[in-house]
N, CA and C atoms as a LAMMPS dump frame, in Angstrom:
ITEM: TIMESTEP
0
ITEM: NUMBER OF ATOMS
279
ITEM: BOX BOUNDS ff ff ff
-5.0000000000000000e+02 5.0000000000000000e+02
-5.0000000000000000e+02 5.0000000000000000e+02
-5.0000000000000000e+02 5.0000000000000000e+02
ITEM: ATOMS id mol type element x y z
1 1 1 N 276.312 -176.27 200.597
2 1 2 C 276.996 -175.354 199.703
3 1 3 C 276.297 -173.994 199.799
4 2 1 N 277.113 -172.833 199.851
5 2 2 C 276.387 -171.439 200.554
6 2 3 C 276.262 -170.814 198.868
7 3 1 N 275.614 -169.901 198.621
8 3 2 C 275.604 -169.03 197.381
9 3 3 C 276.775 -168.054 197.202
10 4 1 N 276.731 -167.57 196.038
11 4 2 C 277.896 -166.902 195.543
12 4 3 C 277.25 -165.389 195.786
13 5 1 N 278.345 -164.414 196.241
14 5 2 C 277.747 -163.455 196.165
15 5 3 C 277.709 -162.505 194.747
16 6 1 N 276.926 -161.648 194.869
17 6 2 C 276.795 -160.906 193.142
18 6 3 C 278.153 -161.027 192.371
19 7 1 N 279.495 -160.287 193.08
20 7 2 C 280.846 -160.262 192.806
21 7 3 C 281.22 -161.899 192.312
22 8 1 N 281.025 -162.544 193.072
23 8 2 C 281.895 -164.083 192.157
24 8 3 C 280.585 -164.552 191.302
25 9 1 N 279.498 -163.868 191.711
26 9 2 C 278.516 -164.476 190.099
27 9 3 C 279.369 -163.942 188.847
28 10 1 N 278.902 -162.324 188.77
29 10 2 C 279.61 -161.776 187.871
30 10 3 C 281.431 -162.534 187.586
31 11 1 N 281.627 -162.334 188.327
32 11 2 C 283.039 -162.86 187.622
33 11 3 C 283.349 -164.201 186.957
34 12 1 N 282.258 -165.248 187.631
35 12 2 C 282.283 -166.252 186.769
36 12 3 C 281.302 -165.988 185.641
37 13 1 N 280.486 -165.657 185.615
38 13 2 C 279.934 -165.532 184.149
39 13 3 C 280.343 -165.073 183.008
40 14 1 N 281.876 -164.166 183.469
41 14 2 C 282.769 -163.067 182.478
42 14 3 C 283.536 -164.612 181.936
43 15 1 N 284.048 -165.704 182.53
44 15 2 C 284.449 -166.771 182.041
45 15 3 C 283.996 -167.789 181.659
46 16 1 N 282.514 -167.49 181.22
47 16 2 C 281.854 -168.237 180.569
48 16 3 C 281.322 -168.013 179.124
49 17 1 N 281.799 -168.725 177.983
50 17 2 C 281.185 -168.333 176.918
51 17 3 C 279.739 -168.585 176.74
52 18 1 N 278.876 -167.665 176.061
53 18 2 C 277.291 -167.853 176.037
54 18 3 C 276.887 -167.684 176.967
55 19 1 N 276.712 -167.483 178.292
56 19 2 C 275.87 -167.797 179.724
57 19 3 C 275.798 -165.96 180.031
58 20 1 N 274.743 -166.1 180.278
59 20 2 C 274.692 -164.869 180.845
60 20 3 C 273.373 -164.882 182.427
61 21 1 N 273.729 -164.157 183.008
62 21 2 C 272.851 -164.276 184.462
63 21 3 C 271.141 -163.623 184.213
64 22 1 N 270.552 -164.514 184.617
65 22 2 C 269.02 -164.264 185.036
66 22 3 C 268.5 -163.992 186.519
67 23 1 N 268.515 -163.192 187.094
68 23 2 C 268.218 -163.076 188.34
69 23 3 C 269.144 -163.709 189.06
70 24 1 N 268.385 -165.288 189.763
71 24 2 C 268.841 -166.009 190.609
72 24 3 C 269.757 -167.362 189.639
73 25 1 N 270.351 -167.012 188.638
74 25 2 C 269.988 -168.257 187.82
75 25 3 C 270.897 -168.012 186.378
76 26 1 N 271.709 -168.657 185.766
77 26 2 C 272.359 -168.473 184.384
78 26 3 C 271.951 -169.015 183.72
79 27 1 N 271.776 -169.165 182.297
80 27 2 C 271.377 -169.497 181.322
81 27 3 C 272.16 -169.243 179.962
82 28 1 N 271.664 -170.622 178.833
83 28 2 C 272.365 -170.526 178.179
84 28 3 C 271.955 -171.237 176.87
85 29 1 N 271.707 -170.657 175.812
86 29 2 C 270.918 -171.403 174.617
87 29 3 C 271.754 -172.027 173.827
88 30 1 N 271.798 -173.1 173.422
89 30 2 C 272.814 -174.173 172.369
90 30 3 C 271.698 -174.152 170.798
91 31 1 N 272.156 -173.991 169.912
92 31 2 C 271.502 -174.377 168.84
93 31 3 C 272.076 -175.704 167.902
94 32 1 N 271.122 -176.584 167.858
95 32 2 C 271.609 -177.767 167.789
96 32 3 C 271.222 -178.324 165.786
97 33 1 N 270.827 -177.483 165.408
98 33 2 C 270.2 -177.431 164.151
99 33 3 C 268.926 -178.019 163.4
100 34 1 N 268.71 -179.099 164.266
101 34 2 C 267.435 -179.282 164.196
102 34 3 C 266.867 -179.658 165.872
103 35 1 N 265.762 -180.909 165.372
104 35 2 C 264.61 -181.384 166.758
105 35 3 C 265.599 -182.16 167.218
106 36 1 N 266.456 -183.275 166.251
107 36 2 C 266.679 -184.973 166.64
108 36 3 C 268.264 -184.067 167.594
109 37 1 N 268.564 -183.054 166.512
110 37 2 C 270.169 -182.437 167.335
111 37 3 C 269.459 -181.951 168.863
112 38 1 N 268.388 -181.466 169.367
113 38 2 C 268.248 -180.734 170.089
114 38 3 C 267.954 -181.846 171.102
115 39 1 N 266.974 -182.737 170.965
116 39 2 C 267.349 -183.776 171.841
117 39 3 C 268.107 -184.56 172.333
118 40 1 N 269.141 -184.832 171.36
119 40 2 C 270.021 -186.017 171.691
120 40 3 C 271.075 -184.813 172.115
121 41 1 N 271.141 -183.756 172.082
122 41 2 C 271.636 -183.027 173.411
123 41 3 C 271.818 -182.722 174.567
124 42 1 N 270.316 -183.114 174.623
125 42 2 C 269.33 -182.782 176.168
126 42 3 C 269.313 -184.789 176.691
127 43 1 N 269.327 -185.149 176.124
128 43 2 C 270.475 -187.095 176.816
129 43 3 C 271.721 -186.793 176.855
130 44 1 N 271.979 -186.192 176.708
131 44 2 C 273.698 -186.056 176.664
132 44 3 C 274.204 -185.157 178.13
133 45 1 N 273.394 -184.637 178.297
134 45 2 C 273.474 -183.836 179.795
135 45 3 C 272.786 -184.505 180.921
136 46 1 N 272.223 -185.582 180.659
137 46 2 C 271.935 -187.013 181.928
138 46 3 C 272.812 -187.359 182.283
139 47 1 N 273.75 -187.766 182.027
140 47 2 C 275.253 -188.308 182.872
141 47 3 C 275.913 -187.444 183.587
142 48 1 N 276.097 -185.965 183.147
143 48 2 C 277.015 -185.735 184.108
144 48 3 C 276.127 -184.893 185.04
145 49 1 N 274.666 -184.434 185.023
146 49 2 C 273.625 -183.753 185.874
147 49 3 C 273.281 -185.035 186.94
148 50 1 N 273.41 -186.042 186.84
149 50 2 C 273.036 -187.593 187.158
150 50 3 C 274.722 -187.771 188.55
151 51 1 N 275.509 -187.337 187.673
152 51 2 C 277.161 -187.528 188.377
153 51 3 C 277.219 -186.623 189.662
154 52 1 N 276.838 -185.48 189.256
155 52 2 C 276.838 -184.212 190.158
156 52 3 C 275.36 -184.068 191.391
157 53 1 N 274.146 -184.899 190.874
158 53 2 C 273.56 -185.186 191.321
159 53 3 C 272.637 -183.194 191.821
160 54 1 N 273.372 -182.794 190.725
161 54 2 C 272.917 -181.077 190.346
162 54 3 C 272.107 -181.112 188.581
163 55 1 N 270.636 -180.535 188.754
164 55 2 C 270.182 -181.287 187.674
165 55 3 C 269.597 -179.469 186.923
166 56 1 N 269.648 -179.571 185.787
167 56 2 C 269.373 -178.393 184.986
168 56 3 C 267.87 -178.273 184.555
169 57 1 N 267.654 -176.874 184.377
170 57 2 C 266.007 -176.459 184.15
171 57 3 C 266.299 -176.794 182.49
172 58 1 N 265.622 -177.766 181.276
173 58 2 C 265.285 -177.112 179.912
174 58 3 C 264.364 -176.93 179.18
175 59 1 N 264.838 -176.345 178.009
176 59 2 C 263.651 -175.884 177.515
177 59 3 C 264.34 -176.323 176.064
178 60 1 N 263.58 -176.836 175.396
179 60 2 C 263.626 -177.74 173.548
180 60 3 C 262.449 -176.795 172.649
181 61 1 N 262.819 -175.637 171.81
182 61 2 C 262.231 -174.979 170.975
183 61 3 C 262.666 -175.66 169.536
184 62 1 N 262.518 -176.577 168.909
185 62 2 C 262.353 -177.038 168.05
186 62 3 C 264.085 -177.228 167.771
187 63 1 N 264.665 -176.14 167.264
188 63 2 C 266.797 -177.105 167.074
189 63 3 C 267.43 -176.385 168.613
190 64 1 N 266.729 -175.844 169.583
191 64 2 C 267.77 -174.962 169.829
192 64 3 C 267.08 -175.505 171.382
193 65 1 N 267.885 -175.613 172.274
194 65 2 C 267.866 -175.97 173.593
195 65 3 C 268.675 -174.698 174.805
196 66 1 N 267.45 -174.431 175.398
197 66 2 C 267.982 -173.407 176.534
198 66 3 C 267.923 -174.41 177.97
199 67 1 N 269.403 -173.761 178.564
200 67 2 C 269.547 -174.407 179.588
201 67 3 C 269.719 -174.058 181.045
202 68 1 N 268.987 -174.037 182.106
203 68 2 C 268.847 -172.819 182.921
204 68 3 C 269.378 -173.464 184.301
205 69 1 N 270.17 -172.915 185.355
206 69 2 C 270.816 -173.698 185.802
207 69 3 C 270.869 -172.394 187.268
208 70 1 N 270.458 -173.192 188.207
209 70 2 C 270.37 -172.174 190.11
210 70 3 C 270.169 -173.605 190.553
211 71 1 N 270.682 -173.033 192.119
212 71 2 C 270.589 -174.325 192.922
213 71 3 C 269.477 -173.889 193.818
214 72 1 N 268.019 -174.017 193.583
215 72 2 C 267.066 -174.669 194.173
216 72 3 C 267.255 -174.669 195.837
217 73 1 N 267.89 -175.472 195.948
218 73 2 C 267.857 -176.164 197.323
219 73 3 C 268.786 -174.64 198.286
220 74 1 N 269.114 -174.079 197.599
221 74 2 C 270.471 -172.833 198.317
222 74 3 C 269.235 -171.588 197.868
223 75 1 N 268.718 -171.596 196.789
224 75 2 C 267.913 -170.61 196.737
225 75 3 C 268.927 -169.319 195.941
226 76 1 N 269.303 -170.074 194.765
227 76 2 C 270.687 -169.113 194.503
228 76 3 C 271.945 -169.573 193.631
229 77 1 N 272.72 -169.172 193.107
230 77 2 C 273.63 -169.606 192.799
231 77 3 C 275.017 -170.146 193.431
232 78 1 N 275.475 -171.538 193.031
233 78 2 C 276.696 -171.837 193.706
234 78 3 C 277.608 -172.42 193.358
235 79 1 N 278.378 -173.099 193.543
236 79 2 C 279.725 -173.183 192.712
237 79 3 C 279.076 -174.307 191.879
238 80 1 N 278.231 -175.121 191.895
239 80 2 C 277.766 -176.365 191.735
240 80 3 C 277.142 -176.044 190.097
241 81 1 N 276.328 -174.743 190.445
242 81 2 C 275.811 -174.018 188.763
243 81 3 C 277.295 -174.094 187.452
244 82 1 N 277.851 -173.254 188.335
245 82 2 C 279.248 -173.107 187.208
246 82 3 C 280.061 -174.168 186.944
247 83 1 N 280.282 -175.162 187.841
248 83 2 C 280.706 -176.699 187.417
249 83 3 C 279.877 -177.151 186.431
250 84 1 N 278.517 -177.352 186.641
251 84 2 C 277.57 -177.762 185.537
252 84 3 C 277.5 -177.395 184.292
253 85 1 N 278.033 -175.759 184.483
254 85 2 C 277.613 -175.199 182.955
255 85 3 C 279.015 -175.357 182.114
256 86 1 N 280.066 -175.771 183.028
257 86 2 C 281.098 -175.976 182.182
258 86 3 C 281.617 -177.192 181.751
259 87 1 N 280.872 -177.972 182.341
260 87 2 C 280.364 -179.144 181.689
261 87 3 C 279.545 -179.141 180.83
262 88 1 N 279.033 -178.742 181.083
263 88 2 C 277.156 -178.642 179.777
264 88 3 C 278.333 -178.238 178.282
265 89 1 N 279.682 -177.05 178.577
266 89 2 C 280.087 -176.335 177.279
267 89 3 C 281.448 -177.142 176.717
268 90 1 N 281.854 -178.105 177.557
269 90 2 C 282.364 -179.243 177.023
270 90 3 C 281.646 -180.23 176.55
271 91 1 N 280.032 -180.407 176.603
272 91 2 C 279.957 -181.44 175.615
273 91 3 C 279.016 -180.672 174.628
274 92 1 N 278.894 -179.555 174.575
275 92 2 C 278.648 -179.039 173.315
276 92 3 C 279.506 -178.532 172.367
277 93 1 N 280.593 -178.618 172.776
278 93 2 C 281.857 -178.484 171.7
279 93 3 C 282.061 -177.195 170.924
């Protein structure tokens, strides 16, 4: 899978609610209201990171879970990020 260039980053990120681009990399903070919400969030994104076999960077600040998402292996972003994150925003509802 090849990377996206700046133009289809930007444009998918304009169709993403919450996500905004970090360098090589999008991101995206969920606030889950507390610790037990913020974890059983971060299990909830094992199945389909597990499915895709495309796995997410996080980070658990006490209710609120940031979720950071580049493909590693491409060195970059690729269609594989934006599948993920729109998954990640279907099961955060």
């Amino acid at each position: 899978m090849s990377t996206l260039s700046d133009e289809e980053v930007s444009a998918r990120v304009e169709r993403l609610d919450g996500w905004r681009r970090s360098g090589e990399s999008i991101e995206r903070s969920f606030d889950r209201g507390d610790f037990v919400g913020a974890v059983r969030f971060v299990d909830s994104l094992v199945e389909p990171a597990e499915e895709m076999g495309h796995h997410p960077d996080l980070a658990i600040s006490w209710n609120e879970v940031t979720v950071t998402l580049t493909s590693h292996s491409e060195g970059g972003l690729t269609e594989a990020d934006f599948e993920l994150a729109g998954r990640i925003d279907s099961l955060a509802g």
